[in-house]
BAZA-472494 format. One line per 5 residues: for each residue x, y, z of N, C-alpha, C. Coordinates in Angstrom, 2 decimals. Layout:
REM BAZA-472494
X:Y:Z:X:Y:Z:X:Y:Z  ...
END
This chain:
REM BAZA-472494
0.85:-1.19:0.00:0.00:0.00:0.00:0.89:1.25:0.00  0.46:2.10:-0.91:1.05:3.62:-0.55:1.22:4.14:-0.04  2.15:4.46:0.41:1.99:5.37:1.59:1.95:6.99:1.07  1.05:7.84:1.76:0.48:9.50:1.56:1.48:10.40:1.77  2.45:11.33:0.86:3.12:12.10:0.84:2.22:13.42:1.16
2.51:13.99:2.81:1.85:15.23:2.41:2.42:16.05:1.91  1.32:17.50:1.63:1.62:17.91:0.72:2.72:19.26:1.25  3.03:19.66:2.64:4.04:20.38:2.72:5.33:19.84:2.37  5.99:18.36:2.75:6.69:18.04:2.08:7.01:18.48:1.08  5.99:18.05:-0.01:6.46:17.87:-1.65:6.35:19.50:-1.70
5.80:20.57:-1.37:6.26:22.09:-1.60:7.71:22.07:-1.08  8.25:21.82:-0.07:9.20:22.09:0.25:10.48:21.22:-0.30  9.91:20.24:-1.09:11.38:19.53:-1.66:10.89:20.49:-3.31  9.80:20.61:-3.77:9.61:21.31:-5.29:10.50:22.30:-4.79  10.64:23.16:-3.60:11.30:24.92:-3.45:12.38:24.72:-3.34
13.03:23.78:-3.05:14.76:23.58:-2.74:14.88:23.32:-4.45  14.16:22.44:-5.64:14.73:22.51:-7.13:14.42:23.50:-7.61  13.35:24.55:-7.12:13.11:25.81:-8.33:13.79:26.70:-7.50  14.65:26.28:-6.37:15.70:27.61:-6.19:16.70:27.48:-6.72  17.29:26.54:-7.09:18.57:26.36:-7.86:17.97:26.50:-9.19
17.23:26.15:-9.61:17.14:26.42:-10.66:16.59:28.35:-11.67  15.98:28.44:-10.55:15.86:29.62:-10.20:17.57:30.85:-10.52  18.11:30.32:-9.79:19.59:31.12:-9.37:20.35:30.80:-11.01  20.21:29.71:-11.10:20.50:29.36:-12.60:20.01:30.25:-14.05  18.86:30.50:-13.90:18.31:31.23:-14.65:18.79:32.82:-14.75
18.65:33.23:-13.16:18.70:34.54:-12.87:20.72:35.03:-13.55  21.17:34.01:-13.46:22.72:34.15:-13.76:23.31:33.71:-15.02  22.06:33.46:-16.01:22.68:33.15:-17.45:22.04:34.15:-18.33  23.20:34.45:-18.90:22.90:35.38:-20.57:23.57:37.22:-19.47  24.61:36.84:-18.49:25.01:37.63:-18.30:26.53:38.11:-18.90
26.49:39.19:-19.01:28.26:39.57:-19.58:29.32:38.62:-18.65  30.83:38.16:-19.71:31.05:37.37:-18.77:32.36:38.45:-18.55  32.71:38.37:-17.15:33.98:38.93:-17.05:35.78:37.99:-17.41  36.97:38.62:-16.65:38.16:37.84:-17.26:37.76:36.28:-16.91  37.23:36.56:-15.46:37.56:35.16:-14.88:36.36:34.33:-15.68
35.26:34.21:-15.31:34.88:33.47:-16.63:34.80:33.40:-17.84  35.96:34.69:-18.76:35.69:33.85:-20.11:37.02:33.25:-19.97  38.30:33.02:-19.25:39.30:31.65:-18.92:38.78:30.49:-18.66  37.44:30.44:-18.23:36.98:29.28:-17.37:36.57:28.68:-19.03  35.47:29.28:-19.51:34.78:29.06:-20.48:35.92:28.53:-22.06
36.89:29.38:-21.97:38.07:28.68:-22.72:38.91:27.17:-22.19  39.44:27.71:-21.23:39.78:26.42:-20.98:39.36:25.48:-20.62  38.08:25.41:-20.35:36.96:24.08:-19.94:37.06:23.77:-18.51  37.74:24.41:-17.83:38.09:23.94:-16.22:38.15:25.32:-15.30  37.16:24.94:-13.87:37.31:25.49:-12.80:38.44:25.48:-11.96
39.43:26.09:-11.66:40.56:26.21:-10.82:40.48:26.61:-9.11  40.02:25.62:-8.08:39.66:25.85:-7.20:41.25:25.29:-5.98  41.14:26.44:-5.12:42.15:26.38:-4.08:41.67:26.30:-2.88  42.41:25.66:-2.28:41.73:25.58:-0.85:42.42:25.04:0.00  43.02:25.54:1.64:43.59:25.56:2.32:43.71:24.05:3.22
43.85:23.40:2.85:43.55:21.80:3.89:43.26:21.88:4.98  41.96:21.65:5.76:41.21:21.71:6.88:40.89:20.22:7.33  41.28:19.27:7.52:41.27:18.20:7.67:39.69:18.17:8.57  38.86:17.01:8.31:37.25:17.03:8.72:35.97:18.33:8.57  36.84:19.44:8.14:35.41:20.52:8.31:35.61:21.13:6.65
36.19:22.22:6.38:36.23:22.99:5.29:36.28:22.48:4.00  37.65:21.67:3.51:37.91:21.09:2.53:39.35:20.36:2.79  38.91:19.37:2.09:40.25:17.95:2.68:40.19:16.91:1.82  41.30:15.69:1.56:41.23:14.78:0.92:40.51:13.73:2.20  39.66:12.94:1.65:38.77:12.11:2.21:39.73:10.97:2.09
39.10:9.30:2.29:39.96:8.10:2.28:40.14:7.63:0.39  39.03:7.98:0.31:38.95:8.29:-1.54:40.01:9.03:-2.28  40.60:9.93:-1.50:40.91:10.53:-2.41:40.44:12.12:-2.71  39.30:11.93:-2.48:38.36:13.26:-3.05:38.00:13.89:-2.14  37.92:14.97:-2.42:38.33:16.39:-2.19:36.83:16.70:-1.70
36.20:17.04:0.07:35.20:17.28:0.91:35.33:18.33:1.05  34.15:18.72:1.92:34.26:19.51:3.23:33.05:20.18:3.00  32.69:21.70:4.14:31.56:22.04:4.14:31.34:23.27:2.97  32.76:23.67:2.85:32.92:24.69:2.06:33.00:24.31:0.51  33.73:22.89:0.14:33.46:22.26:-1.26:32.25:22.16:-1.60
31.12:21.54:-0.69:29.82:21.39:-0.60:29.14:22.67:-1.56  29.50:23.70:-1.01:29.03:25.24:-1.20:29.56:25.35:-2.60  31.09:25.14:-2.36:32.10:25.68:-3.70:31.03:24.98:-5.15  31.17:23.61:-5.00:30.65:22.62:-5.97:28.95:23.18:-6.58  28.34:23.99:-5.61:26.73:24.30:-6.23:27.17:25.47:-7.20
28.49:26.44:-6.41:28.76:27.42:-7.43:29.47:27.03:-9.15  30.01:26.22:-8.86:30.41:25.34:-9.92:29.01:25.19:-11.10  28.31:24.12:-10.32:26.95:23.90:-10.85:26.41:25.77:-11.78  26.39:26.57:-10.83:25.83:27.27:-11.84:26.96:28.53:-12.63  28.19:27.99:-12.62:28.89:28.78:-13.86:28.54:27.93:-15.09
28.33:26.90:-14.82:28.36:26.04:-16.33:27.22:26.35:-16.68  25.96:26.47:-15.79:25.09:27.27:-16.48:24.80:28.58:-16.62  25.87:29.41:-16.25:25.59:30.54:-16.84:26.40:30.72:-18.28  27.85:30.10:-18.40:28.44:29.97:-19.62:28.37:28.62:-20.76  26.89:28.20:-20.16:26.51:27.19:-21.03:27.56:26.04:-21.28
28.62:25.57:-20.56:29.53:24.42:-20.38:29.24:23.48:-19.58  27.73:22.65:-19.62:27.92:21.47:-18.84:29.26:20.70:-18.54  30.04:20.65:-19.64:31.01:19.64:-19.67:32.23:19.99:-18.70  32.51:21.37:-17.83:33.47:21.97:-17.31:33.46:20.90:-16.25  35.29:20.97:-16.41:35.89:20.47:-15.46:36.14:20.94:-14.30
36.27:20.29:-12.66:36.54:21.18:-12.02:38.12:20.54:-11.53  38.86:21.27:-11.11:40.57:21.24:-10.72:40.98:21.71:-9.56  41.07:20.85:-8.50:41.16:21.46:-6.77:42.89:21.32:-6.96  43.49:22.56:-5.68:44.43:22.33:-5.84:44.74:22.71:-4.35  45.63:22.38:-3.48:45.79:22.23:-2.03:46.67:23.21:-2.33
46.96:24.61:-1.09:47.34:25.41:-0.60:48.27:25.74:0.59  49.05:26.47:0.78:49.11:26.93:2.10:49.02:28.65:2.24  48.16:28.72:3.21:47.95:30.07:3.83:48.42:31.29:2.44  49.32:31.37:2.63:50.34:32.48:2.03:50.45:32.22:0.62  50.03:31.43:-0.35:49.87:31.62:-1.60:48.09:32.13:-2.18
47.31:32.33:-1.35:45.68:32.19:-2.03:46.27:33.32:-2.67  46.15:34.67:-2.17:46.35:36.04:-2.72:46.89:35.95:-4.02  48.43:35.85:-4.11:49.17:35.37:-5.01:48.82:34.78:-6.51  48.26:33.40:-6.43:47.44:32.55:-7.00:46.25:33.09:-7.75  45.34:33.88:-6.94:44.28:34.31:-7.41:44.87:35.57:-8.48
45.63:36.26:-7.65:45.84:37.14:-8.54:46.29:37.26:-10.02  47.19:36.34:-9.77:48.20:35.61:-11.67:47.11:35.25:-11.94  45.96:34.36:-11.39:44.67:33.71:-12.83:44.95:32.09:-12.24  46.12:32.01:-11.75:46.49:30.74:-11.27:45.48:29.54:-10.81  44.69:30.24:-10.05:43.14:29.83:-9.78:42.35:30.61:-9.77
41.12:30.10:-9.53:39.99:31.11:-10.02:39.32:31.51:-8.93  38.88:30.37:-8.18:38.25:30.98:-6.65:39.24:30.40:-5.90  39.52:30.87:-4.28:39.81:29.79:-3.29:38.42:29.49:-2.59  38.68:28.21:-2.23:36.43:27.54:-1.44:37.50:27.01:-0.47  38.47:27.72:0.80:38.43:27.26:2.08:38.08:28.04:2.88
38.60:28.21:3.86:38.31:28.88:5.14:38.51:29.86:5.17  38.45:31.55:4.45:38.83:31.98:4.54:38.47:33.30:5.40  39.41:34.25:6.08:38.74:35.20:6.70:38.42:36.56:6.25  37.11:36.76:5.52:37.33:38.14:5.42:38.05:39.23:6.10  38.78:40.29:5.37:39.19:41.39:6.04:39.40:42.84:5.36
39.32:43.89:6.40:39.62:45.31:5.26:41.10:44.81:4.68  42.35:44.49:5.34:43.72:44.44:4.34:43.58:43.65:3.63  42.65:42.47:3.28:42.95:41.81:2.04:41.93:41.79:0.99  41.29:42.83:1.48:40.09:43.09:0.34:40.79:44.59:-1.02  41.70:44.67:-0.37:42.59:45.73:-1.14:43.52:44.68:-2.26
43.46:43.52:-2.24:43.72:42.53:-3.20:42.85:42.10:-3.86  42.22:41.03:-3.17:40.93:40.33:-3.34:39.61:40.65:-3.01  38.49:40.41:-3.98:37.27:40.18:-3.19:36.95:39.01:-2.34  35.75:39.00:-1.95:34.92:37.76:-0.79:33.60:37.95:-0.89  32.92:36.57:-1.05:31.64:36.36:-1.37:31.22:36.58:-0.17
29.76:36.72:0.07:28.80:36.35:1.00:29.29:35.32:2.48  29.53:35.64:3.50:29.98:35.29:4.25:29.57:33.86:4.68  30.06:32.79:4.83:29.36:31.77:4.92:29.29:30.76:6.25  30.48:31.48:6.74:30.56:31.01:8.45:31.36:31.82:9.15  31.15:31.84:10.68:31.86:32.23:11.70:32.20:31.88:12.35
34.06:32.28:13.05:34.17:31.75:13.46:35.01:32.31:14.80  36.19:32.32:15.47:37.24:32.66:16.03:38.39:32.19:16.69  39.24:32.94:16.69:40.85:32.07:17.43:40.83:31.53:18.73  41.15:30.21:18.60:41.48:29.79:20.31:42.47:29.00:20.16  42.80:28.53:21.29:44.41:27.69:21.24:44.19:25.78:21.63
44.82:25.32:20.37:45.15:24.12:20.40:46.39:24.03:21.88  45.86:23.05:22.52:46.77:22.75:23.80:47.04:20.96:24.53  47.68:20.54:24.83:47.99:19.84:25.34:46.86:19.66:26.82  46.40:18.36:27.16:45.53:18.09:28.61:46.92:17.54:29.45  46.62:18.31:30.83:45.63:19.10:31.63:45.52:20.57:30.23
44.49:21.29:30.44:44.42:22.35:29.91:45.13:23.22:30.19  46.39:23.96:29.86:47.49:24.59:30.45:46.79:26.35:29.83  45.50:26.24:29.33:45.17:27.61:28.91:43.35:28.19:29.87  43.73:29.10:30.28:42.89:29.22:31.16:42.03:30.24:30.39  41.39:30.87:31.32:40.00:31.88:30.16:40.74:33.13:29.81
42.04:33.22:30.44:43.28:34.68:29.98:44.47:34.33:29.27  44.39:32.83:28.93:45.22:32.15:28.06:46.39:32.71:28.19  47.05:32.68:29.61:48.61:33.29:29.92:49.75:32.29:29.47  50.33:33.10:28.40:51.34:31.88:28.12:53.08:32.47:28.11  53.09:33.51:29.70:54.05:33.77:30.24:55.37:33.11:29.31
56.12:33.19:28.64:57.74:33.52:28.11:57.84:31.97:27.76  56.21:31.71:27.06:56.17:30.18:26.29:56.59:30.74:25.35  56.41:29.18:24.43:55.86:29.41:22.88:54.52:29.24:22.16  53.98:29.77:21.15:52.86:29.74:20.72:53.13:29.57:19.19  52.68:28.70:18.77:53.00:28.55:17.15:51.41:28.82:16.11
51.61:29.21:15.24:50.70:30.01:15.03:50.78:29.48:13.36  50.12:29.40:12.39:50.11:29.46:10.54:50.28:30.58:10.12  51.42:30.52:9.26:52.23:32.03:8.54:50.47:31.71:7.52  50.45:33.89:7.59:49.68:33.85:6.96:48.29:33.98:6.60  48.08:33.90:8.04:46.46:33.38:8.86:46.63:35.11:9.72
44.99:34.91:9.70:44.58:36.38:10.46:45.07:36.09:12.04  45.36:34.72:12.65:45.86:34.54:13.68:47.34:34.97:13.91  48.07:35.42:12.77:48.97:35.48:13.03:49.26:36.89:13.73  48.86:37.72:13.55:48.81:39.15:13.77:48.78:39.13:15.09  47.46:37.97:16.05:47.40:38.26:17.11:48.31:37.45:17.64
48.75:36.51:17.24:49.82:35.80:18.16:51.02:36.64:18.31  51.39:37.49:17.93:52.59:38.34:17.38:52.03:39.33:18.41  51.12:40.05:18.99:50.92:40.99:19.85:50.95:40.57:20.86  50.41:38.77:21.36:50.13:38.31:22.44:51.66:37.73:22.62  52.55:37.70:22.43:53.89:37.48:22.34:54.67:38.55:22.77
54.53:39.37:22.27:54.72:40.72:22.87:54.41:41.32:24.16  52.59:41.24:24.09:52.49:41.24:25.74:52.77:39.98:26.86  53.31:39.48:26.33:53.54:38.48:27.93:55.06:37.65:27.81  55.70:38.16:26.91:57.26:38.08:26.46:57.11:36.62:26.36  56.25:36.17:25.25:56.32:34.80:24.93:56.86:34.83:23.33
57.05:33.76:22.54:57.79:33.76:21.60:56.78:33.10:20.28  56.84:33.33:19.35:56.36:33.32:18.53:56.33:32.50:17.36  55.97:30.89:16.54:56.75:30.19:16.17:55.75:29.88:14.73  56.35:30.50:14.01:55.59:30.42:12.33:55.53:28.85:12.09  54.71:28.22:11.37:54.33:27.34:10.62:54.06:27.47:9.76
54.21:26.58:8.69:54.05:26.59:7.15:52.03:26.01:6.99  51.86:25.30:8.07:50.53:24.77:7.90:49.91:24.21:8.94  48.51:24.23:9.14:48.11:24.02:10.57:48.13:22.24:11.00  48.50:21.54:9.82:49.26:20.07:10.95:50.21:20.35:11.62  51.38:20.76:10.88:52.69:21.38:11.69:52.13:22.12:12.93
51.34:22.67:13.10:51.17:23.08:14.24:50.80:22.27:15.11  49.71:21.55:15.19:49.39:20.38:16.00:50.48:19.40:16.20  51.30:19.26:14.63:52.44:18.30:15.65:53.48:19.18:16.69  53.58:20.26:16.69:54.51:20.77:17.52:53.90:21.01:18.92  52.46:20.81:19.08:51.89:20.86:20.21:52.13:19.55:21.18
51.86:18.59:20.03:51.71:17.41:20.45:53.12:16.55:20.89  54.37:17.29:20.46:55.49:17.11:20.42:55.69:17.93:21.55  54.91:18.82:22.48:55.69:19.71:23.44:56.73:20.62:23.35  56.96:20.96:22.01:58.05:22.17:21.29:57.14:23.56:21.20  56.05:23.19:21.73:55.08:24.45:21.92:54.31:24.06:23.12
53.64:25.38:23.49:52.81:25.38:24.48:51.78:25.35:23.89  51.30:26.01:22.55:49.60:25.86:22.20:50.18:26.66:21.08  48.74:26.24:20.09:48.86:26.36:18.16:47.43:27.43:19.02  47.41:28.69:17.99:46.47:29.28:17.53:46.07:29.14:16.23  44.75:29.23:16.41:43.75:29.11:15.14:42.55:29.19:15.09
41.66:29.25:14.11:40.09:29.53:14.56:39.65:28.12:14.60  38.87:28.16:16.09:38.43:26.86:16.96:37.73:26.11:16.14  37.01:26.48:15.49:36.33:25.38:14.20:37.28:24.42:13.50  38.12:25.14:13.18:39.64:24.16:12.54:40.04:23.45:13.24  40.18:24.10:14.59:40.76:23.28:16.11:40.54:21.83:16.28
38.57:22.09:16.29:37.98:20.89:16.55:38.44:19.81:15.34  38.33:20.39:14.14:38.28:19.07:12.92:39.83:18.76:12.75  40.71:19.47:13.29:42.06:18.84:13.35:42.39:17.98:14.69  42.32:18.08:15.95:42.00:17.60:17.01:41.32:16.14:16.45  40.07:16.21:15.33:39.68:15.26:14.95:40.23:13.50:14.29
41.19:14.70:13.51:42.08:13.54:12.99:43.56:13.59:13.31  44.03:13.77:14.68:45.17:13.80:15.55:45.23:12.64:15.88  46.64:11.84:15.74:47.27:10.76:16.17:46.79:10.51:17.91  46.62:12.33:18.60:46.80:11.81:20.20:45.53:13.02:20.27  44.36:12.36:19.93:43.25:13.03:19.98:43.09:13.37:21.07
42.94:12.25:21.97:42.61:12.17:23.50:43.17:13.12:23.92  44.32:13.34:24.09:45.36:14.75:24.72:45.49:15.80:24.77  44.57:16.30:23.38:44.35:17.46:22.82:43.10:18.43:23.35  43.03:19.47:23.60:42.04:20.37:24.08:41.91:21.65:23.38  40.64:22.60:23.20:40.91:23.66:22.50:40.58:24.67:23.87
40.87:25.76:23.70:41.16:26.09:25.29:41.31:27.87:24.73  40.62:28.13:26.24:40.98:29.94:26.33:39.35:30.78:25.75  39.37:31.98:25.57:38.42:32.88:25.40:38.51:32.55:23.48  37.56:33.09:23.03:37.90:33.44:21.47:38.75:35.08:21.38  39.74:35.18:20.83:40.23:36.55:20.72:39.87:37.22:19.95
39.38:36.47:18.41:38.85:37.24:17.46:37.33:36.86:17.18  36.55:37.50:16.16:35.53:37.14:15.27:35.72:36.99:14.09  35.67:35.80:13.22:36.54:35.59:11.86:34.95:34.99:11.19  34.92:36.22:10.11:33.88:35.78:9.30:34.54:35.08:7.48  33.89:33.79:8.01:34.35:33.09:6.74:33.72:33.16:4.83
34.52:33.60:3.71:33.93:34.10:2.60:35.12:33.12:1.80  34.31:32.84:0.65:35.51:32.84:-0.58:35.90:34.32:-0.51  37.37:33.55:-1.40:37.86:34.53:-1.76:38.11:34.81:-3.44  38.05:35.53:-4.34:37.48:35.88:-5.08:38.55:36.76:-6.19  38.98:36.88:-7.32:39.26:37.84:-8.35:39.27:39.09:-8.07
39.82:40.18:-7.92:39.39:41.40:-7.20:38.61:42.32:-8.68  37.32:43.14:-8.54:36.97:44.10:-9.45:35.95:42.67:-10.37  36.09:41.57:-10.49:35.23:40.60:-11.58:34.01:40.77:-10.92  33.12:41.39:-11.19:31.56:41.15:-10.69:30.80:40.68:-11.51  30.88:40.09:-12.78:30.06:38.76:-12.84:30.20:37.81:-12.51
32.09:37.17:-12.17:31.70:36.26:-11.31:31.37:35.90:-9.57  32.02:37.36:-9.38:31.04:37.18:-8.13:29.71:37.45:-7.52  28.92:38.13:-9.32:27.65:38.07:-8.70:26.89:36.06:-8.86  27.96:35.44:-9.32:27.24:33.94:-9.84:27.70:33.46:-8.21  28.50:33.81:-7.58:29.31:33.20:-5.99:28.35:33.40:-5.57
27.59:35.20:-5.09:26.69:35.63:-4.32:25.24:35.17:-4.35  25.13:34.91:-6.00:23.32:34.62:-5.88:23.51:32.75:-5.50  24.36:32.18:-5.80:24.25:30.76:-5.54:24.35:31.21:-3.59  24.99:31.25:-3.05:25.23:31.51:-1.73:23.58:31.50:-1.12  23.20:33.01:-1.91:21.72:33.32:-1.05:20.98:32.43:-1.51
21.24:31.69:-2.80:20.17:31.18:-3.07:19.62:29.83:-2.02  21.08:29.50:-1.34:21.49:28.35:-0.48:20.93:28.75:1.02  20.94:29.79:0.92:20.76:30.18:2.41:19.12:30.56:2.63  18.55:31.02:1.41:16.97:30.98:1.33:16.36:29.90:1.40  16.73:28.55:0.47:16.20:27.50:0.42:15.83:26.36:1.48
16.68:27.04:2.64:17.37:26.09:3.63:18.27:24.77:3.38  19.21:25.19:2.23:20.34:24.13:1.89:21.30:24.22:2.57  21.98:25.46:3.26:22.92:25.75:3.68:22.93:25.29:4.90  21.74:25.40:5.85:21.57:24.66:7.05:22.29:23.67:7.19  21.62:22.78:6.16:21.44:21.23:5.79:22.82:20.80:5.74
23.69:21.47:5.12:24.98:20.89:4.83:26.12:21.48:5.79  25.74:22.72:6.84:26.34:22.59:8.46:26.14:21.75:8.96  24.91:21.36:9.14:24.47:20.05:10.02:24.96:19.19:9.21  25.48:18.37:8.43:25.97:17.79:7.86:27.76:17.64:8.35  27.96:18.73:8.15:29.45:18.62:8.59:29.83:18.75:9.97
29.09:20.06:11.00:29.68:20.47:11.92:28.69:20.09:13.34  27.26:19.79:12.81:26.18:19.55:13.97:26.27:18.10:13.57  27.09:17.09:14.49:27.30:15.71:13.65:27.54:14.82:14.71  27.80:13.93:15.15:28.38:13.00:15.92:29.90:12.83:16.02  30.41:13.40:15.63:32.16:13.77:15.80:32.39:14.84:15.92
31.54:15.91:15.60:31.74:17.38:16.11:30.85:17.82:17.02  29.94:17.95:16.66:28.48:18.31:17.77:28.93:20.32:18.41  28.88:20.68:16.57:29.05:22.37:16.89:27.65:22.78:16.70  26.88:23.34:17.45:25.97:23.65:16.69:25.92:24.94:15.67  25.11:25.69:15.11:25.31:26.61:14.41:25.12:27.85:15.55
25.76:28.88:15.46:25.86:29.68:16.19:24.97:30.96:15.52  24.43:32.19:16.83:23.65:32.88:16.55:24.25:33.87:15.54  25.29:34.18:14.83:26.39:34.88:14.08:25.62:34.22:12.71  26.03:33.10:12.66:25.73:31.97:11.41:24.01:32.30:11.00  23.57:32.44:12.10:21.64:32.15:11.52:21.36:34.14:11.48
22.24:34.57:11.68:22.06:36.17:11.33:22.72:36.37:9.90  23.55:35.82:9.22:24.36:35.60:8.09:23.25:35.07:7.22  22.39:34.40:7.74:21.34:33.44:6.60:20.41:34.39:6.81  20.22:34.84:7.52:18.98:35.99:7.53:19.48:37.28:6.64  20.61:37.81:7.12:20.66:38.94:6.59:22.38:38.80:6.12
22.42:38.23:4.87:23.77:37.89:4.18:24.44:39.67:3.67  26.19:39.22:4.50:26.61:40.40:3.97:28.00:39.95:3.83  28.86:41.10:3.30:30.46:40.39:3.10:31.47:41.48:3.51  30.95:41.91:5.02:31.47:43.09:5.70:32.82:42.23:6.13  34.47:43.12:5.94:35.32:42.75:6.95:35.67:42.89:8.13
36.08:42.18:8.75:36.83:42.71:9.99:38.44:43.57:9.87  38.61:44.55:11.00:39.77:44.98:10.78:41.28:44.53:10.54
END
């Protein structure tokens, strides 16, 4: 026997396909700028992205290339090919560290970066940033017992920090005030192993990363994220600087995600989960309400 589909259901799964399809529409037969007519020539999307091991974007056991932010990246994908009529486009991920996105984007090298990135006024004088898509802030990877308290005093330690990262700025002041020392990394494993190695007192980084690296740490158990948040880090692609057709195809896929209630769907997916258990924070459901791509200082 059948079973009775009501009928809010089936409105609400019809409104999640006529919003994409929708956004699709609204973004084809527009002028294309540099960055998509490269895309449209060379048949391939050039996507960068910072390795976030369990949350942002990461190689899985496959092989292939996750996270919450690919999730996002991949719908924008979906609708360049339909705005430049290339079903057939390829897409091309390419792993990063910190200190090349700018760089990269700028030569043409890639086209978007889809990781973690933090909006800000100094790097919007390079690059643009889409629609903000998460929030987050710095806390310190530490060794148990918790050696970081809610004033995170790390008296004439060390603190190792990712060259590169909006954390770095503050680790470099908080080093300063408490005559602790300061220890660049090329990438935020290196940091966790130097925690975990006791050649540091605690890795800064934004605690969202914390948790999904902590996640896949050799000495999970040992690991703690610890202290106040120091910053507010609102997360955006990052973007071509001056191309506004393709970042009006970033922006309307974004809202279109965040109207439909897709975007929910695929936090809870990554970060409201049984290995993370973040929920979405009141920052995040003000971002879906009222989407903007303001920086921080």
């Amino acid at each position: 026997m059948l079973r009775k589909i009501r009928l809010p259901v089936v409105i609400a799964i019809a409104g999640l396909f006529l919003s994409a399809q929708a956004v699709g529409a609204q973004i084809q037969s527009q002028p294309l700028g540099e960055t998509l007519t490269r895309i449209a020539r060379t048949g391939k999307v050039k996507v960068g992205y910072i390795p976030t091991p369990g949350t942002f974007a990461f190689l899985n056991e496959k092989g292939e290339t996750v996270g919450y932010s690919i999730d996002l990246c991949l719908r924008v994908i979906e609708n360049i090919k339909r705005s430049i009529s290339r079903p057939d486009l390829r897409t091309e991920f390419r792993p990063l560290e910190a200190a090349q996105r700018i760089p990269l984007l700028k030569s043409g090298e890639i086209d978007i970066e889809c990781g973690g990135n933090t909006n800000t006024v100094a790097r919007q004088q390079d690059v643009d940033f889409s629609y903000t898509f998460f929030n987050t802030g710095v806390r310190y990877l530490v060794l148990k017992p918790v050696t970081a308290d809610r004033t995170a005093n790390f008296w004439k330690k060390k603190i190792a920090v990712t060259k590169g990262t909006t954390a770095q700025d503050i680790v470099l002041r908080i080093a300063k005030e408490q005559n602790a020392t300061a220890i660049l990394v090329a990438n935020d494993v290196d940091g966790v192993q130097k925690v975990e190695s006791g050649e540091v007192a605690a890795f800064a980084q934004d605690d969202v990363l914390l948790y999904g690296l902590i996640s896949a740490a050799k000495k999970k158990e040992e690991l703690a994220v610890a202290g106040n948040f120091l910053t507010v880090e609102p997360y955006a692609f990052m973007l071509p600087k001056n191309d506004l057709p393709f970042r009006e195809i970033v922006d309307k896929t974004l809202v279109g995600l965040m109207q439909s209630g897709e975007l929910a769907l695929i936090y809870k997916k990554w970060f409201d989960n049984d290995r993370l258990r973040i929920p979405m924070s009141v920052y995040m459901k003000e971002n879906i309400r009222f989407p903007s791509r303001y920086g921080i200082p």
